[in-house]
C-alpha positions as CSV (number, residue, x, y, z in Angstrom):
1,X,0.0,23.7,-8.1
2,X,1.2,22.7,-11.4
3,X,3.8,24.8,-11.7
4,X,5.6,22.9,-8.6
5,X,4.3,19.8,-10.2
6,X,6.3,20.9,-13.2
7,X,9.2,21.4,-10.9
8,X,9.0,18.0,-9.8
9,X,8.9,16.4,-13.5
10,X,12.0,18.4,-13.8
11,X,13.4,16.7,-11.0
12,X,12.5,13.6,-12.3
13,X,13.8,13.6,-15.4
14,X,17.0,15.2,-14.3
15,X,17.7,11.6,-12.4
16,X,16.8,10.0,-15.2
17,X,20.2,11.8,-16.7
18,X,22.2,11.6,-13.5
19,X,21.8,7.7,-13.0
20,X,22.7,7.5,-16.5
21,X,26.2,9.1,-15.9
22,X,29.0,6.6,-15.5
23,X,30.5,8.3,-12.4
24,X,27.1,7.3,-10.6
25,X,26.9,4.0,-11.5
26,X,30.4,3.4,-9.8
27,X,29.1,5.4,-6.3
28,X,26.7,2.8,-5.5
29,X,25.8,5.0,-2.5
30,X,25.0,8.1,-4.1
31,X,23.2,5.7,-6.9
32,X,20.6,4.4,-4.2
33,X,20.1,7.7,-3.0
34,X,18.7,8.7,-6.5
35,X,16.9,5.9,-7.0
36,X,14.9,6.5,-3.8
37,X,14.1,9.6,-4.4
38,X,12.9,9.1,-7.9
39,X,10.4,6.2,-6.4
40,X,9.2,9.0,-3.7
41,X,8.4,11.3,-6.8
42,X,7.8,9.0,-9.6
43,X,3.6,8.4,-8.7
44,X,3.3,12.7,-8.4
45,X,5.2,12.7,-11.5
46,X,2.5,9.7,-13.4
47,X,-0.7,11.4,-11.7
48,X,0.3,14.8,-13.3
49,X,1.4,13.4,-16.5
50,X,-2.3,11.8,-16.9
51,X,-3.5,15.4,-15.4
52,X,-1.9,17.2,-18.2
53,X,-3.1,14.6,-20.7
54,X,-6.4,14.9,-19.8
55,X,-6.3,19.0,-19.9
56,X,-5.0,18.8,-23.5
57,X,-7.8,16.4,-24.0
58,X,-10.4,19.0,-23.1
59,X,-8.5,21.2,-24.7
60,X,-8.5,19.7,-27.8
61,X,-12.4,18.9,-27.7
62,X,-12.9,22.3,-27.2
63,X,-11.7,23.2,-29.8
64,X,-13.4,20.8,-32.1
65,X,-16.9,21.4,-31.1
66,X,-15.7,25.5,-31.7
67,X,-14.8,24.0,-35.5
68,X,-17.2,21.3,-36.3
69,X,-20.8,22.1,-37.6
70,X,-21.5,18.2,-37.9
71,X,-24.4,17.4,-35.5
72,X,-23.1,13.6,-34.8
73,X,-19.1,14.7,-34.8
74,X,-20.1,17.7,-32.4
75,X,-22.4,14.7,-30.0
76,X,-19.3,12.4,-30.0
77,X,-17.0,16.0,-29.1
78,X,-19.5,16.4,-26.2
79,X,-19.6,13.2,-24.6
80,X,-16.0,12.9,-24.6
81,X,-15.8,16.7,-23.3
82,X,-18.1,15.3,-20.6
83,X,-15.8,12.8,-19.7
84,X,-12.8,14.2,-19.4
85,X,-14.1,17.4,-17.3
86,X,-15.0,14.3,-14.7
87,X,-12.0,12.9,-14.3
88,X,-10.5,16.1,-13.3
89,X,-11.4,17.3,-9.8
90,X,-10.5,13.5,-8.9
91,X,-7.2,13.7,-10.2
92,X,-7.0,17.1,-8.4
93,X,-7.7,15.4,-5.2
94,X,-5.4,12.2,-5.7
95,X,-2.4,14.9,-6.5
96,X,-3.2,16.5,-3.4
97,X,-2.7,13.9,-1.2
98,X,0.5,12.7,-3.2
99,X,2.1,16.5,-2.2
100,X,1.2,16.1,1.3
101,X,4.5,15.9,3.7
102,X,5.7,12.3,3.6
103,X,6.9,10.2,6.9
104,X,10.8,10.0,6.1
105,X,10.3,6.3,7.3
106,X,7.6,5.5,5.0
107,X,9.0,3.7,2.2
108,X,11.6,1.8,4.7
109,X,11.5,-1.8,5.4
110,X,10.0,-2.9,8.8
111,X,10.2,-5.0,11.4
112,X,7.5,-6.3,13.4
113,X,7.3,-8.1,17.3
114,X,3.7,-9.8,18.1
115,X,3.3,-10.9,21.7
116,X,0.4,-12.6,23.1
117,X,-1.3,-10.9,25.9
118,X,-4.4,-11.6,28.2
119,X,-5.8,-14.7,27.0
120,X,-3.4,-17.7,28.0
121,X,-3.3,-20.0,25.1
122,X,-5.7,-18.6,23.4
123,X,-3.8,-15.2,23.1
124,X,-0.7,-17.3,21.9
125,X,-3.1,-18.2,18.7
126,X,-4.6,-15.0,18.2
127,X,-0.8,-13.7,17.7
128,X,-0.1,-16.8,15.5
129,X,-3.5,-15.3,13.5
130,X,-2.2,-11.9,13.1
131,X,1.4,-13.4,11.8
132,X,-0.6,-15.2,8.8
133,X,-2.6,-12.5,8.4
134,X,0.4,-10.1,7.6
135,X,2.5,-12.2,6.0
136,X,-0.3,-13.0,3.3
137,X,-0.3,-9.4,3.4
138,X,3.2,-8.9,2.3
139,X,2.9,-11.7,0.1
140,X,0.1,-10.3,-1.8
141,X,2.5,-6.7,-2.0
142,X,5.0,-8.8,-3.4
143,X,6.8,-8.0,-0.6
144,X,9.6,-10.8,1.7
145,X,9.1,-12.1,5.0
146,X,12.0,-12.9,6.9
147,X,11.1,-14.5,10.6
148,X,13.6,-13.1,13.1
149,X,12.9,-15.0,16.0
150,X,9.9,-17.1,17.7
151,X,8.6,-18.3,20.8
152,X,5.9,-21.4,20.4
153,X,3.6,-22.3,23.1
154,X,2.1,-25.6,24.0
155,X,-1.2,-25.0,21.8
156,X,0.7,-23.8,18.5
157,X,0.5,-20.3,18.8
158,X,3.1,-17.8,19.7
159,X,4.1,-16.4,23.1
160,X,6.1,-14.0,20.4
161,X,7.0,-13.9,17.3
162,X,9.4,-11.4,15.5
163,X,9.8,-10.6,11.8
164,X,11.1,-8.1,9.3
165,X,9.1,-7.2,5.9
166,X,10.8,-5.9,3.2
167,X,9.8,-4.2,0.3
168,X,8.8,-1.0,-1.3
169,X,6.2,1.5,1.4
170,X,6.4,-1.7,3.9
171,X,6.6,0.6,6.7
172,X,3.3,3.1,5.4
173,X,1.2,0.7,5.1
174,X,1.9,-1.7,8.6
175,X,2.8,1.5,10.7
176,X,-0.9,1.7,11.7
177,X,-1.1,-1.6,13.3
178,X,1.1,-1.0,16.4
179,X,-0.9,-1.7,19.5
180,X,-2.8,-3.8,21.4
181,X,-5.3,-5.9,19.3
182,X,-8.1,-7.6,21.2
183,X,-10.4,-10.2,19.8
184,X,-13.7,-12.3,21.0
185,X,-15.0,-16.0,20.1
186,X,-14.6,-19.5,21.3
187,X,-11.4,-20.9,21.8
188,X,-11.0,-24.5,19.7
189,X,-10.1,-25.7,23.4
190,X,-13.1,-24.3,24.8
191,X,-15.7,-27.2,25.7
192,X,-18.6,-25.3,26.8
193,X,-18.8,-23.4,24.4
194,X,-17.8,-20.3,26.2
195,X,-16.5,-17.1,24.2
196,X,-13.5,-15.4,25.5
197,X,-11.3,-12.1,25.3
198,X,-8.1,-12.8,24.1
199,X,-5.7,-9.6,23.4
200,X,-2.0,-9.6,21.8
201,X,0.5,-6.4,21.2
202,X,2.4,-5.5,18.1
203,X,5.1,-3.3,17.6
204,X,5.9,-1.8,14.2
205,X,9.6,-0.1,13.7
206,X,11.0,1.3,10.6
207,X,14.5,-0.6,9.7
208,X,17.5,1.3,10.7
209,X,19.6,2.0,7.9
210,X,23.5,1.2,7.5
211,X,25.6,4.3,8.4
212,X,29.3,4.1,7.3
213,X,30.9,6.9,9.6
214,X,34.2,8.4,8.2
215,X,36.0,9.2,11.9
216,X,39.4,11.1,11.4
217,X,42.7,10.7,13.3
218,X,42.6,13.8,14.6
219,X,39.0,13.3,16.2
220,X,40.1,10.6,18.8
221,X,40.7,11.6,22.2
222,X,43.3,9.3,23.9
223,X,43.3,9.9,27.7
224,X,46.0,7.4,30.4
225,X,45.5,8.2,33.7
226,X,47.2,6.0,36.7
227,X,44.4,3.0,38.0
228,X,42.8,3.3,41.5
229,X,42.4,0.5,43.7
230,X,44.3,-2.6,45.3
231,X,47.3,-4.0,43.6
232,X,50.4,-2.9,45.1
233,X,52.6,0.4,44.7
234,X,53.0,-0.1,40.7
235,X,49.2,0.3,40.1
236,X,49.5,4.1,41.5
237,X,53.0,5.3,40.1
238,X,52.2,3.8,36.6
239,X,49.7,5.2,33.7
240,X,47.8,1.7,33.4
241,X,44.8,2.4,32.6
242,X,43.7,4.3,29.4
243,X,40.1,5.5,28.1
């Protein structure tokens, strides 16, 4: 394992140099495409950094306790021996996870469709709930909310709503709440006191990104053919239509 952690510093700091180069800075493309992939590598890059630190650390305490013969320098060795040994095995852990195979759409901005469901009203402000809810959320990420499109009903809550979140892992972390969401308690217009079921259904998509496609002359395909169809002898002697 740390040997293709070591691989992956290498990365790392080899676009560190390549976004450095003046012929990247002009490709603004090929720019952002560094950039992203230095923030999917930078936190396996930190966690094995501290790793590494922490191995020289025991390392180095080692060491002193093999040199020292001072009772109360060899105690203070020990305890921070102690430490350090503890904080590996959950560093080996967090690393782990950070090497697992990554959703491509992860760190992707996303865009999110609440609609009320069973529940009349009351379903309307149970999806007008889970809209605050996520966009204090975001807001608490640091991340923007941008509302798309809304549909109010007559209580204040939403028959839909439609937003996009941006922002860095938007799409990890609100991927999960796609579905139906279902909650019970007593409507503010019940009078009796009554508690109901109210449900509403989200939908989470990734963002689709911008694709400039580069379509050559020699790629099109012009066909004419004569028209079909009612419009005197001219339409069926002539090549007037084209696809």
């Amino acid at each position: 394992m740390l040997q293709k952690l070591a691989v992956i510093e290498a990365r790392y700091n080899q676009l560190n140099e390549l976004m450095a180069d003046p012929a990247v800075a002009t490709d603004i493309a090929q720019l952002q495409q560094y950039v992203k992939e230095q923030n999917q590598i930078g936190p396996v890059v930190a966690k094995y950094q501290e790793y590494a630190q922490v191995l020289r650390g025991i390392r180095d305490a080692e060491e002193l306790l093999k040199e020292s013969n001072d009772p109360e320098f060899r105690e203070l060795a020990q305890m921070e021996l102690d430490e350090l040994r503890a904080r590996i095995e959950p560093l080996d852990e967090e690393i782990k996870l950070l090497l697992l195979p990554r959703d491509p759409n992860d760190e992707k901005d996303v865009i999110v469709e609440i609609r009320a469901g069973e529940g009349g009203d009351e379903a309307g402000l149970f999806a007008a709930d889970l809209f605050r809810a996520y966009s204090r959320y975001a807001e608490q990420k640091g991340w923007k909310v941008e509302l798309l499109n809304s549909n109010e009903n007559a209580a204040g809550g939403f028959k839909e709503v439609v937003f996009e979140v941006h922002g860095d892992g938007a799409y990890s972390r609100l991927k999960y709440e796609g579905g139906v969401h279902r909650v019970q308690r007593v409507p503010a217009t019940e009078a009796r006191g009554r508690i109901h079921t109210s449900t509403a259904t989200v939908a989470v998509l990734p963002e689709v990104e911008e694709t400039d496609l580069d379509v050559k002359p020699e790629d099109y395909r012009v066909d004419v053919f004569r028209a079909g169809g009612h419009g005197g002898q001219g339409v069926n002697t002539t090549d007037s239509a084209v696809r």
